[in-house]
Residue frames as a rotation matrix with the C-alpha (Angstrom) as fourth column:
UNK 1
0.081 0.982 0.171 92.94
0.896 0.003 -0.443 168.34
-0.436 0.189 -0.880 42.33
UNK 2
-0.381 -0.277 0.882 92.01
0.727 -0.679 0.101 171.32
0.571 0.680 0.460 40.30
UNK 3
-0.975 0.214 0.065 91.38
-0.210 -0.776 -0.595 174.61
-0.077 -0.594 0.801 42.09
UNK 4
-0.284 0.958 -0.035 87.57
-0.646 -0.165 0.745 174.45
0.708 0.234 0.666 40.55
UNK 5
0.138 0.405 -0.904 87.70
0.145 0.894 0.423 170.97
0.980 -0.190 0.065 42.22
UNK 6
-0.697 -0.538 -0.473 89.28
0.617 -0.114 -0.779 172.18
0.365 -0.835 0.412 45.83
UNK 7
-0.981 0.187 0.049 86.44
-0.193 -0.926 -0.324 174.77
-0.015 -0.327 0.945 45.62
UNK 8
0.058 0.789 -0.611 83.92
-0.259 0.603 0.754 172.27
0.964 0.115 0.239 44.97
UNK 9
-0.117 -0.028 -0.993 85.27
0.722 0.684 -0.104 170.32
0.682 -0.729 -0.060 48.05
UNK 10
-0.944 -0.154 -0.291 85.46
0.327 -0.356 -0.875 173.43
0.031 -0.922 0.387 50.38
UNK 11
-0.561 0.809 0.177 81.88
-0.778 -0.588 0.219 175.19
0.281 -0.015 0.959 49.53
UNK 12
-0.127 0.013 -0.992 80.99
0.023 1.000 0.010 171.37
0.992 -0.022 -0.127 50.66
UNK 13
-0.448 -0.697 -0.560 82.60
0.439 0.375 -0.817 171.61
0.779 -0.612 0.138 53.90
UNK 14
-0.999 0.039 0.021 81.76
-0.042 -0.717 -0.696 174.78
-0.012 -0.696 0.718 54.84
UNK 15
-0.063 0.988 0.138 77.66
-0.709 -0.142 0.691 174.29
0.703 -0.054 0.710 53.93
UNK 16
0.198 0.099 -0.975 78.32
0.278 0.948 0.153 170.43
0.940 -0.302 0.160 56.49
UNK 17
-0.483 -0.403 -0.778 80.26
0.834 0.058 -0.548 171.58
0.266 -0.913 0.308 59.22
UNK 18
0.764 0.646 -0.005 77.74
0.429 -0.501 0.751 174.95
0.483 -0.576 -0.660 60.03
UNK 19
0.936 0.032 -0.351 80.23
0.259 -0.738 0.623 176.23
-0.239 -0.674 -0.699 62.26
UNK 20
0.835 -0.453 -0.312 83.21
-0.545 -0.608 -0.578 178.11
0.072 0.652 -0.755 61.12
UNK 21
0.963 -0.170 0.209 85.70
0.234 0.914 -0.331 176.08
-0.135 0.368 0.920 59.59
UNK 22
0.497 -0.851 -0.172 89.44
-0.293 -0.351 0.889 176.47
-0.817 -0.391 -0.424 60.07
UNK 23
0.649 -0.376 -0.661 91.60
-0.727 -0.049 -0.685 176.75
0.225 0.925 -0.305 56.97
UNK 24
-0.407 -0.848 0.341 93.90
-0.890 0.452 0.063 174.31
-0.207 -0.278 -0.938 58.94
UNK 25
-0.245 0.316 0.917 91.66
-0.342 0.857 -0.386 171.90
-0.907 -0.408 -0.102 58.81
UNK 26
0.807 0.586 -0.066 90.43
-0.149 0.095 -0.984 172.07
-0.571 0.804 0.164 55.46
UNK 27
0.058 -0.908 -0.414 94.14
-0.986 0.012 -0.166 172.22
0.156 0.418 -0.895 54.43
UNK 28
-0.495 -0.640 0.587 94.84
-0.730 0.673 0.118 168.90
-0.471 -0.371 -0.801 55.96
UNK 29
0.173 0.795 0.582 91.76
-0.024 0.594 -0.804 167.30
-0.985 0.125 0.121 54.50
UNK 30
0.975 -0.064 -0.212 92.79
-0.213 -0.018 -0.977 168.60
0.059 0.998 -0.031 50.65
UNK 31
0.408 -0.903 -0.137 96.36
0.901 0.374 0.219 167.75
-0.146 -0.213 0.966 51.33
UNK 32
0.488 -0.132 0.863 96.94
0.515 -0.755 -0.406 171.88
0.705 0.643 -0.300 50.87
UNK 33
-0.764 -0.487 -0.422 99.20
0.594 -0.277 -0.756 174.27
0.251 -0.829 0.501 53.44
UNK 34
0.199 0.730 -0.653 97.01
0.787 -0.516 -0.338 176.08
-0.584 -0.447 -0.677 55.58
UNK 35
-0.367 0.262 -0.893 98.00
-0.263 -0.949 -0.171 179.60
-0.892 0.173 0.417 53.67
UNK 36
-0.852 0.462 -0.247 97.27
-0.335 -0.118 0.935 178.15
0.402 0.879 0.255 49.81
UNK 37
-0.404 0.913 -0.052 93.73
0.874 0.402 0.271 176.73
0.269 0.065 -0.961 51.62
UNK 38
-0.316 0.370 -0.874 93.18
0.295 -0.837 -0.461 180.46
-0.902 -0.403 0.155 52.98
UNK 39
-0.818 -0.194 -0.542 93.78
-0.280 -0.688 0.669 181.95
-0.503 0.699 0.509 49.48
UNK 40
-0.699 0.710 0.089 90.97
0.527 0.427 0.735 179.40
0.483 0.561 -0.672 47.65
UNK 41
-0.048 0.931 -0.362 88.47
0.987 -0.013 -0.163 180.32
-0.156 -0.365 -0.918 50.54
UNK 42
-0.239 -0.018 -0.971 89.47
0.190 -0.981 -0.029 184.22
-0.952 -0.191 0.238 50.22
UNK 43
-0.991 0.066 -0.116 88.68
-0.121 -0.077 0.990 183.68
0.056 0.995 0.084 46.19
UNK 44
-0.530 0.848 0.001 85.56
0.798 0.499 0.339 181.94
0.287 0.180 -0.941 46.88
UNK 45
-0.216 0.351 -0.911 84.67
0.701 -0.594 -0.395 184.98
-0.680 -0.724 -0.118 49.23
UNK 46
-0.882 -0.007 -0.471 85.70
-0.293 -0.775 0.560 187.35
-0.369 0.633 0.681 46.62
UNK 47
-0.972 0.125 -0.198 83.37
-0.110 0.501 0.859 185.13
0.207 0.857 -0.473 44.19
UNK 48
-0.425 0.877 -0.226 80.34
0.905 0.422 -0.063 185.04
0.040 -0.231 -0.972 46.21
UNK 49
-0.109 0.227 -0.968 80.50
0.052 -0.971 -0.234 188.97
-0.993 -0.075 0.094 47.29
UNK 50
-0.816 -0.373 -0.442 80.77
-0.312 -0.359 0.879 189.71
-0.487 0.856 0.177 43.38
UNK 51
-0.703 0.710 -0.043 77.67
0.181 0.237 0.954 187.49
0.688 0.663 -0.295 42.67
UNK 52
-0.758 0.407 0.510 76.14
-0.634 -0.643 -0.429 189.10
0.154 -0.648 0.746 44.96
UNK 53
-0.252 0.502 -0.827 74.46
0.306 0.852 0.424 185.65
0.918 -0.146 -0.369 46.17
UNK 54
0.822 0.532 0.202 72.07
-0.287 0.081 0.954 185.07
0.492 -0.843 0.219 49.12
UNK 55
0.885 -0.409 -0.223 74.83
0.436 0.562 0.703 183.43
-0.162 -0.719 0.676 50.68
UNK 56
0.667 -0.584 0.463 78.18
-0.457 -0.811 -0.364 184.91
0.589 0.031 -0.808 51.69
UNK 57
-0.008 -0.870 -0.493 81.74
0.763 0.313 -0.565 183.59
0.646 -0.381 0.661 52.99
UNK 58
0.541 -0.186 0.820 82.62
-0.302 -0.953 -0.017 185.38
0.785 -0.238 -0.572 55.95
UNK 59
-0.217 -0.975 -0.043 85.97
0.094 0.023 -0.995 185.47
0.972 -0.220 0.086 57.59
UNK 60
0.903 0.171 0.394 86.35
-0.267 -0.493 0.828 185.03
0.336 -0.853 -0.399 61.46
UNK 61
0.421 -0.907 -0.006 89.87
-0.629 -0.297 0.718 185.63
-0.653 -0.299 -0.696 62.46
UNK 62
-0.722 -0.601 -0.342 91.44
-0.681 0.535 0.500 182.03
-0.117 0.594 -0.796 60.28
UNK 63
-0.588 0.788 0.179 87.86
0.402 0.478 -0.781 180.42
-0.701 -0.387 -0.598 60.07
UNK 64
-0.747 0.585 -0.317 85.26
-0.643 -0.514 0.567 180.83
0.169 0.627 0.760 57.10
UNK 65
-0.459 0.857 0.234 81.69
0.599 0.493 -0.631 179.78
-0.656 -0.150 -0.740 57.68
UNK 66
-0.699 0.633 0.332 78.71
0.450 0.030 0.893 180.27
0.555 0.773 -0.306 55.36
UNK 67
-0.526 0.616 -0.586 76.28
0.582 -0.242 -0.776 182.94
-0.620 -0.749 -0.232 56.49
UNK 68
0.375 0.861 0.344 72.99
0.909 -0.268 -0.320 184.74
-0.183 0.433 -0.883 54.95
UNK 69
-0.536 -0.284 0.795 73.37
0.542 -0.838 0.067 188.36
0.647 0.467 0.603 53.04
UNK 70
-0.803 0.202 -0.561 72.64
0.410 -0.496 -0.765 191.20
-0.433 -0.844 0.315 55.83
UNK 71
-0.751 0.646 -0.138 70.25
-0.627 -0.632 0.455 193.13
0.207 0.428 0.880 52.91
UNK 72
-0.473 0.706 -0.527 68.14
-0.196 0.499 0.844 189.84
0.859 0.502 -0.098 53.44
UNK 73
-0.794 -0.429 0.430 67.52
-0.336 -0.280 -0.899 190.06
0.507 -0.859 0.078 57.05
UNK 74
-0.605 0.793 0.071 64.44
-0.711 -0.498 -0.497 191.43
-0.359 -0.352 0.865 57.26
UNK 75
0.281 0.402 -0.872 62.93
-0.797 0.603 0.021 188.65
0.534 0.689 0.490 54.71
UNK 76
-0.739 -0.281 -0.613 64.61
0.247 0.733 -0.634 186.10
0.627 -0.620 -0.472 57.29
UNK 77
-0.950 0.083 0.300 63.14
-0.305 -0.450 -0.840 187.55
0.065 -0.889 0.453 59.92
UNK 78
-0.261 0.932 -0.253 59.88
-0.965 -0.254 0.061 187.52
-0.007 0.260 0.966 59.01
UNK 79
-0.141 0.065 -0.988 60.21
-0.748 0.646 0.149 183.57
0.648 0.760 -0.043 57.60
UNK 80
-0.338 -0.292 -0.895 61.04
0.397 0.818 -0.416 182.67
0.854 -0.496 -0.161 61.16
UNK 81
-0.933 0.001 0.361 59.08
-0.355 -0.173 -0.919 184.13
0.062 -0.985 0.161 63.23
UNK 82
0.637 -0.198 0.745 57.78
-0.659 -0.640 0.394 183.91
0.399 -0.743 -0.538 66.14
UNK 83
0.477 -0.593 -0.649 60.57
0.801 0.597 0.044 181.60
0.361 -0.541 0.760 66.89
UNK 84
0.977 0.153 0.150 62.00
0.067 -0.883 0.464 183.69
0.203 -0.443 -0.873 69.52
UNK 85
0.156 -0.987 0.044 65.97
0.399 0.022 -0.917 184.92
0.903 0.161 0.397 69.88
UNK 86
0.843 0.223 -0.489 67.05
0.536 -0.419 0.733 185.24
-0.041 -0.880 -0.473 73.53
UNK 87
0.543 -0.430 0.721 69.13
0.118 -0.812 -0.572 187.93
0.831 0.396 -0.390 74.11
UNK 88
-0.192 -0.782 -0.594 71.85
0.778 0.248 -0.578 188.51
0.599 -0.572 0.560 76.50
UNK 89
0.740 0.608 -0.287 70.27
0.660 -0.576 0.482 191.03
0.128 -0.547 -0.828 79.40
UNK 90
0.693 -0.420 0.586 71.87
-0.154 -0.880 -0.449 194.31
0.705 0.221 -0.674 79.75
UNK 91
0.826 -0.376 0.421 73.91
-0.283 0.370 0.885 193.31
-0.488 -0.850 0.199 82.76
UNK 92
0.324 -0.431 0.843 76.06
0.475 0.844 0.249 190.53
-0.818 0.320 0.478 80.57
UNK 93
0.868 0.320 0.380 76.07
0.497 -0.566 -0.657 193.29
0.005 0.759 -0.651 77.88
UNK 94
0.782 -0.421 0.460 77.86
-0.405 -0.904 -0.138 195.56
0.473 -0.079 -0.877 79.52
UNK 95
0.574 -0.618 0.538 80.38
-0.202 0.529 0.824 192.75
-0.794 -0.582 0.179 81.12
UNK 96
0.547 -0.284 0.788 81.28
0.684 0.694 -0.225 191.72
-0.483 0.662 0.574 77.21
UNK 97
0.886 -0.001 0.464 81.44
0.248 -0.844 -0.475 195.05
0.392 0.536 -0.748 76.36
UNK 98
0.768 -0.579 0.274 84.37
-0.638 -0.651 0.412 195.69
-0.061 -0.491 -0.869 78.86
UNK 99
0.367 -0.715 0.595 85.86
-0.143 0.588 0.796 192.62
-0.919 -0.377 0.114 78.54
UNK 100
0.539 -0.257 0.802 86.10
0.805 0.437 -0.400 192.79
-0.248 0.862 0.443 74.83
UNK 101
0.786 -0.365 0.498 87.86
-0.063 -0.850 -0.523 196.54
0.614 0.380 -0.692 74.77
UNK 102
0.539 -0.647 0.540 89.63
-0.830 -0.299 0.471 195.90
-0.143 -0.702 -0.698 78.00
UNK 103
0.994 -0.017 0.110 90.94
0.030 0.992 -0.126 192.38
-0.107 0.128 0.986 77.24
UNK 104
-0.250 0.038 -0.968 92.78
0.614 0.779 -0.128 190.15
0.749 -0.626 -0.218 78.58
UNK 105
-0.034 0.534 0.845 90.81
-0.619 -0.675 0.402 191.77
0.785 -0.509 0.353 82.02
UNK 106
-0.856 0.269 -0.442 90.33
0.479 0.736 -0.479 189.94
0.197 -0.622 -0.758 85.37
UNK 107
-0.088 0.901 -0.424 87.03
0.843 0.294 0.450 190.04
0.530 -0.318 -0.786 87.49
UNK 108
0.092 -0.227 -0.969 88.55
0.573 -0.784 0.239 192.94
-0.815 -0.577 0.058 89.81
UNK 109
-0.825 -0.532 -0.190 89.02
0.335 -0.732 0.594 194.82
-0.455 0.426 0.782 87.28
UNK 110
-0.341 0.899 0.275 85.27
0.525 -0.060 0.849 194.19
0.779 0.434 -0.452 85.30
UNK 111
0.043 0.437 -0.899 84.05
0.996 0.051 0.072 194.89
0.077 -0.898 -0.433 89.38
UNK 112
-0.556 -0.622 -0.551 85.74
0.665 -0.731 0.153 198.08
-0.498 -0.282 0.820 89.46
UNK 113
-0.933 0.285 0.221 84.17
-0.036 -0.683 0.729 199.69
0.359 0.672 0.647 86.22
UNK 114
-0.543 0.822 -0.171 80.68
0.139 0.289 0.947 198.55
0.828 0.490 -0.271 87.31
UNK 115
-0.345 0.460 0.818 80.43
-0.523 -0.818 0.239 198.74
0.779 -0.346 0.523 90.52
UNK 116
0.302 0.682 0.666 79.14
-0.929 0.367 0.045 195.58
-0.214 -0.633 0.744 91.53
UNK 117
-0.144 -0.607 0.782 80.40
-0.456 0.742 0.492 191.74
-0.878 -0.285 -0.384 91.56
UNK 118
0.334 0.712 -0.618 80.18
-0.883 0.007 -0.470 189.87
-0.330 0.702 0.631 88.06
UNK 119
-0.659 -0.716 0.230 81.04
-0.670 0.698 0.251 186.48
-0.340 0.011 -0.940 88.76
UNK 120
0.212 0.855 0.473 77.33
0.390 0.370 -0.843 185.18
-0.896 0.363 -0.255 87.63
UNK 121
0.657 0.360 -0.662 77.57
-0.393 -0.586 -0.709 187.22
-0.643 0.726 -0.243 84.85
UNK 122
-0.463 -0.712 -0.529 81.28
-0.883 0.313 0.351 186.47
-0.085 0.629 -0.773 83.77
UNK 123
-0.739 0.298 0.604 80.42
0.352 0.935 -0.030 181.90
-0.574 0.191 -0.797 84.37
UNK 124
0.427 0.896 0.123 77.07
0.092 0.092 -0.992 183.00
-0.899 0.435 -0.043 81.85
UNK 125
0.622 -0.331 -0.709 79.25
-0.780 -0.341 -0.524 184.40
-0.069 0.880 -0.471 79.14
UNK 126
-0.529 -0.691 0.492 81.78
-0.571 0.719 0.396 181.26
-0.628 -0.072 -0.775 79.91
UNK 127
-0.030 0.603 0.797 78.54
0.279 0.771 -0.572 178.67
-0.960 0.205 -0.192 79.43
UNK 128
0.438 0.891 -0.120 78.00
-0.019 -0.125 -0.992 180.57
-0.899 0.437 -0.038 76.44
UNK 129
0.374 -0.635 0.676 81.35
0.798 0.592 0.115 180.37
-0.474 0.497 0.727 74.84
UNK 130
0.701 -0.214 0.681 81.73
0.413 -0.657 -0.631 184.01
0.582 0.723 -0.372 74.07
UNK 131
0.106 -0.884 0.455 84.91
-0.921 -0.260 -0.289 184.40
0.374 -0.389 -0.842 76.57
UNK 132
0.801 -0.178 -0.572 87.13
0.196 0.980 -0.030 182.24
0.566 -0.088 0.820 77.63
UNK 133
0.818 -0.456 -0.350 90.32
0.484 0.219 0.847 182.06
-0.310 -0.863 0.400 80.08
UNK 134
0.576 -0.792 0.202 93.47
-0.308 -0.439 -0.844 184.19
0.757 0.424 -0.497 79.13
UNK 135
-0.124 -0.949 -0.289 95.84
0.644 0.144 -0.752 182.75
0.755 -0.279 0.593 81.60
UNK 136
0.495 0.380 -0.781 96.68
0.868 -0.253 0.427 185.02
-0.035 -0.890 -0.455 84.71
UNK 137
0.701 -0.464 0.542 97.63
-0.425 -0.882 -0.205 188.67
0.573 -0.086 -0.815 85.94
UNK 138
-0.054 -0.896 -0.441 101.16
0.567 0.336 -0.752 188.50
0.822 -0.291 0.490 87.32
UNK 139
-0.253 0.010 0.967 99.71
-0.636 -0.755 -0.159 190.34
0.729 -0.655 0.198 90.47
UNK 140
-0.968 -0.107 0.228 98.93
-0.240 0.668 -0.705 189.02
-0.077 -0.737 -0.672 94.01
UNK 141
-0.019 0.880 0.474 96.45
-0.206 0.461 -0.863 186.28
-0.978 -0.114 0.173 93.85
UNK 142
-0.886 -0.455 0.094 96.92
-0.183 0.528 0.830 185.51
-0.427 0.717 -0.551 90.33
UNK 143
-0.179 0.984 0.016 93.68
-0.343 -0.047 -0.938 186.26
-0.922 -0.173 0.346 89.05
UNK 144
0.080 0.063 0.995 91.99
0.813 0.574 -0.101 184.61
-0.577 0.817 -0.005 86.23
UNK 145
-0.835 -0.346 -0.428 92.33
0.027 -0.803 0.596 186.70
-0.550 0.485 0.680 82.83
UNK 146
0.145 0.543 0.827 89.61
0.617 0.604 -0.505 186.35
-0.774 0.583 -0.248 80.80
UNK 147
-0.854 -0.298 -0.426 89.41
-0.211 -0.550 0.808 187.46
-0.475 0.780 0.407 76.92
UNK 148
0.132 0.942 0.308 86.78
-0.684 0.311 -0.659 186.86
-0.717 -0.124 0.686 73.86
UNK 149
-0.285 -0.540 0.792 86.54
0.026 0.822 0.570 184.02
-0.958 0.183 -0.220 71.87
UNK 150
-0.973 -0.197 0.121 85.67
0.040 0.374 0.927 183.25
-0.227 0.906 -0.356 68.12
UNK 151
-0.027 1.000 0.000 82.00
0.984 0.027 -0.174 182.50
-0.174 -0.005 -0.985 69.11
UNK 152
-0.412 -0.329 -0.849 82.38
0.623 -0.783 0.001 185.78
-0.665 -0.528 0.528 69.94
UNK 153
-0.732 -0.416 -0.540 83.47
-0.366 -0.429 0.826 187.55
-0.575 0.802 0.162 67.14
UNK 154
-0.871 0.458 0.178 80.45
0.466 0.654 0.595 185.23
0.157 0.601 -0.784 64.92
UNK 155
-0.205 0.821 -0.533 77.70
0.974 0.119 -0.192 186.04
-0.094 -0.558 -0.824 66.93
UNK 156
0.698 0.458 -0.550 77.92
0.306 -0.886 -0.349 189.99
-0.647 0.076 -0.759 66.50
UNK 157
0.881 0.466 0.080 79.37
0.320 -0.465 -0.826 190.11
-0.347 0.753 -0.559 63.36
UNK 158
0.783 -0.576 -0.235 83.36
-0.606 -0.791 -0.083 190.92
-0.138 0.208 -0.968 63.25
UNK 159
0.527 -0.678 -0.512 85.91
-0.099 0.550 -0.829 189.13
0.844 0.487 0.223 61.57
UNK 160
0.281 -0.326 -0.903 88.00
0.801 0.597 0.034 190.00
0.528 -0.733 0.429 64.41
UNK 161
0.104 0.419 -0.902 89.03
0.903 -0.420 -0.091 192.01
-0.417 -0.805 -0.422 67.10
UNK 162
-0.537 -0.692 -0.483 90.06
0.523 -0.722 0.453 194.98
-0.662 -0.009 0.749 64.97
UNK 163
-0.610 0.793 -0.009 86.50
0.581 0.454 0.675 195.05
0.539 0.406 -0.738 63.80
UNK 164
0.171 0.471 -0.866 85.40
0.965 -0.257 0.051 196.51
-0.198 -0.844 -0.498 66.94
UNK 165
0.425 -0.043 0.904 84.49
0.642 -0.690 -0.334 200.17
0.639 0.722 -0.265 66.74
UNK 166
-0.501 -0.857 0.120 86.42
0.509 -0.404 -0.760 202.86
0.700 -0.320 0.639 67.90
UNK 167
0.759 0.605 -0.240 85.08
0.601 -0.509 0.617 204.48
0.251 -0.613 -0.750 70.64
UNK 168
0.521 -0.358 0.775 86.82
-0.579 -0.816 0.012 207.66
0.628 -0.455 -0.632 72.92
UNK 169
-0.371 -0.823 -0.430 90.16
-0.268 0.539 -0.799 206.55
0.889 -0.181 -0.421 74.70
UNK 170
0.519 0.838 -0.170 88.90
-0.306 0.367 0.878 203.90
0.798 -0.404 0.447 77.46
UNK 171
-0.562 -0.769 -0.305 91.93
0.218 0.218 -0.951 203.96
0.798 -0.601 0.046 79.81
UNK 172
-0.829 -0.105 0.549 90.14
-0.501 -0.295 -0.814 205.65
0.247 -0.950 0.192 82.68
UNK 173
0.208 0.971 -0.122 87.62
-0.560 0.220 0.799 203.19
0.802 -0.098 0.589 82.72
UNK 174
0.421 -0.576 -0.700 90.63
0.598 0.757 -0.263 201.57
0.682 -0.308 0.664 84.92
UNK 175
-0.166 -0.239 0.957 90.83
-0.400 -0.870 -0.287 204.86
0.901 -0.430 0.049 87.28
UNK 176
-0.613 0.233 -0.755 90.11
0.720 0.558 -0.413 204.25
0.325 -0.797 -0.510 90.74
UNK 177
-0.710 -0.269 -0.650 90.18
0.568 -0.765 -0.304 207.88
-0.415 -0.585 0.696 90.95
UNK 178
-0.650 0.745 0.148 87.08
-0.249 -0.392 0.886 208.38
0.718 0.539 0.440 88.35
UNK 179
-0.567 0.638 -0.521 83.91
0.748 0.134 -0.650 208.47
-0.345 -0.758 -0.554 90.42
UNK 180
0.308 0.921 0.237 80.40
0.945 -0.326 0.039 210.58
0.114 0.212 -0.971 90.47
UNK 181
-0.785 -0.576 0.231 80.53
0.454 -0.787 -0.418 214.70
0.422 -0.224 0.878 90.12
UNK 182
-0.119 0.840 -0.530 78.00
0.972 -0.011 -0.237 214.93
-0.205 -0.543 -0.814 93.09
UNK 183
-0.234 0.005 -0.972 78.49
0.160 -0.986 -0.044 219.32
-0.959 -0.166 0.230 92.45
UNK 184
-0.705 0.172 -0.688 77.63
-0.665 -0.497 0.558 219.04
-0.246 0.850 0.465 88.42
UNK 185
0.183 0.863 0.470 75.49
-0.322 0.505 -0.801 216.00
-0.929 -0.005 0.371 88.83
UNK 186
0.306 0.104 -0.946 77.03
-0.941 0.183 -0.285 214.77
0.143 0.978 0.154 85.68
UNK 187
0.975 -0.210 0.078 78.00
0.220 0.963 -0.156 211.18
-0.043 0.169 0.985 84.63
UNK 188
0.442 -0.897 0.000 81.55
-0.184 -0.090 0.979 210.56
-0.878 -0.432 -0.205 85.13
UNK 189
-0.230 -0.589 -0.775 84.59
-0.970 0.203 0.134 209.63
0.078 0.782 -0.618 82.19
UNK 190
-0.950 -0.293 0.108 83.97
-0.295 0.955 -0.004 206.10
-0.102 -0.036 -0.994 83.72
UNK 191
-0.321 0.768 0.554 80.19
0.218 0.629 -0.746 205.62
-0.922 -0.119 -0.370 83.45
UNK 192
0.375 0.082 -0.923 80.49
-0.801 -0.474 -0.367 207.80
-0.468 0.877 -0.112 80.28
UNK 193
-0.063 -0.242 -0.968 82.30
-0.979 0.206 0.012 204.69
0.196 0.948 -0.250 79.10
UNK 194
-0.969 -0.014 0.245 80.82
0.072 0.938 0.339 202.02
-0.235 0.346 -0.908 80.15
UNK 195
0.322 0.946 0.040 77.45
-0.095 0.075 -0.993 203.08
-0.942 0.316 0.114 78.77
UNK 196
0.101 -0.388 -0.916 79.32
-0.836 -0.533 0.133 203.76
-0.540 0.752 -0.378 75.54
UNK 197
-0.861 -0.491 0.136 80.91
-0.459 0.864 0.208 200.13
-0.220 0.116 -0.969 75.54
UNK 198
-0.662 0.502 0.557 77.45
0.143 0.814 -0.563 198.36
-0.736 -0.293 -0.611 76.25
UNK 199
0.284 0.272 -0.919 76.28
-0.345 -0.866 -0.363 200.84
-0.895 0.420 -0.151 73.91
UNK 200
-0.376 -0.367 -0.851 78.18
-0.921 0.046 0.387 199.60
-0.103 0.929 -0.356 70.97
UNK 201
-0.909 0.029 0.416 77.93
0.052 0.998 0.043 195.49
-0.414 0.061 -0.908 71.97
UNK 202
-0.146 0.940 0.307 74.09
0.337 0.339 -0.878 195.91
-0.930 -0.025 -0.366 72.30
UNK 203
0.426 0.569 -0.703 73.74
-0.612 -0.391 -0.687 197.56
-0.666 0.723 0.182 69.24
UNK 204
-0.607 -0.484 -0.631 75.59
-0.750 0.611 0.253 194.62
0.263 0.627 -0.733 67.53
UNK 205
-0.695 0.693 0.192 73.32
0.590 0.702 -0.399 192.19
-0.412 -0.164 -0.896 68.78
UNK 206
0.029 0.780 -0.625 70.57
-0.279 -0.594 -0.754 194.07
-0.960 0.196 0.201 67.51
């Protein structure tokens, strides 16, 4: 087929299948290798950003799905409401938030920064598909790992994980030894960063 035609067939795909579409796959369907089916979809991208079209190509890690121009939000908004958008509660926020800087992360470790148990919280983000299993910690008991997933990475907006904004170095959120300064009555290095963390997620979702 001719490129024009290969770009006919993917801008196809990617309006049918709705959820982001692996260049492997589309490769296997045009008989193309998975990198010359990247390059077409990374042209088309180029090609939509340039006509500066309502619609937009947007990259999630080897995945390209069809999503709305951000300038048009507000005009979206508006079209659809009052259909209502539930939101992930501040709790689950701040659980994604650690598990997406601290990642691959068990449960003891999420527990630690927070304070409190987040095995409801983690099995909500499971149901929802925005983490998934990493395999285990080579420590005793072999805890699950967990990491985020693709949904992820869709849902608030970031190609991938290197997307994610920088924030102030988040090692001691993994202190034991960080805790409250009952004698300055400030916020510790560790609650200083997980407000930060939940801080950033929530304002993606926003």
């Amino acid at each position: 087929m001719e490129k024009s035609e290969i770009k006919s067939v993917f801008e196809s795909m990617l309006f049918i299948w709705g959820e982001p579409l692996p260049a492997k796959a589309a490769a296997q369907v045009t008989g193309l290798s998975e990198k010359e089916a990247a390059r077409i979809f990374e042209e088309l991208r180029d090609e939509y950003a340039a006509q500066q079209r309502g619609i937009q190509i947007r990259r999630i890690n080897r995945s390209y799905q069809f999503v709305t121009k951000p300038e048009n939000a507000e005009a979206i908004r508006q079209l659809c409401t009052p259909v209502r958008v539930r939101r992930l509660s501040q709790a689950a926020l701040e659980v994604l938030a650690i598990i997406a800087y601290k990642q691959p992360v068990t449960k003891g470790q999420i527990d630690g920064i927070r304070g409190v148990r987040c095995d409801r919280v983690v099995d909500g983000l499971l149901k929802k598909g925005l983490v998934r299993e990493r395999g285990r910690a080579e420590t005793v008991g072999r805890p699950v790992l967990y990491g985020t997933t693709d949904r992820f990475l869709e849902q608030f907006g970031f190609e991938s994980l290197q997307d994610l904004p920088e924030i102030g170095d988040v090692a001691e959120i993994l202190d034991p030894g960080a805790g409250f300064d009952e004698d300055s009555r400030t916020l510790s290095e560790e609650e200083r960063s997980e407000q930060e963390l939940a801080a950033i997620v929530r304002g993606s979702h926003m």
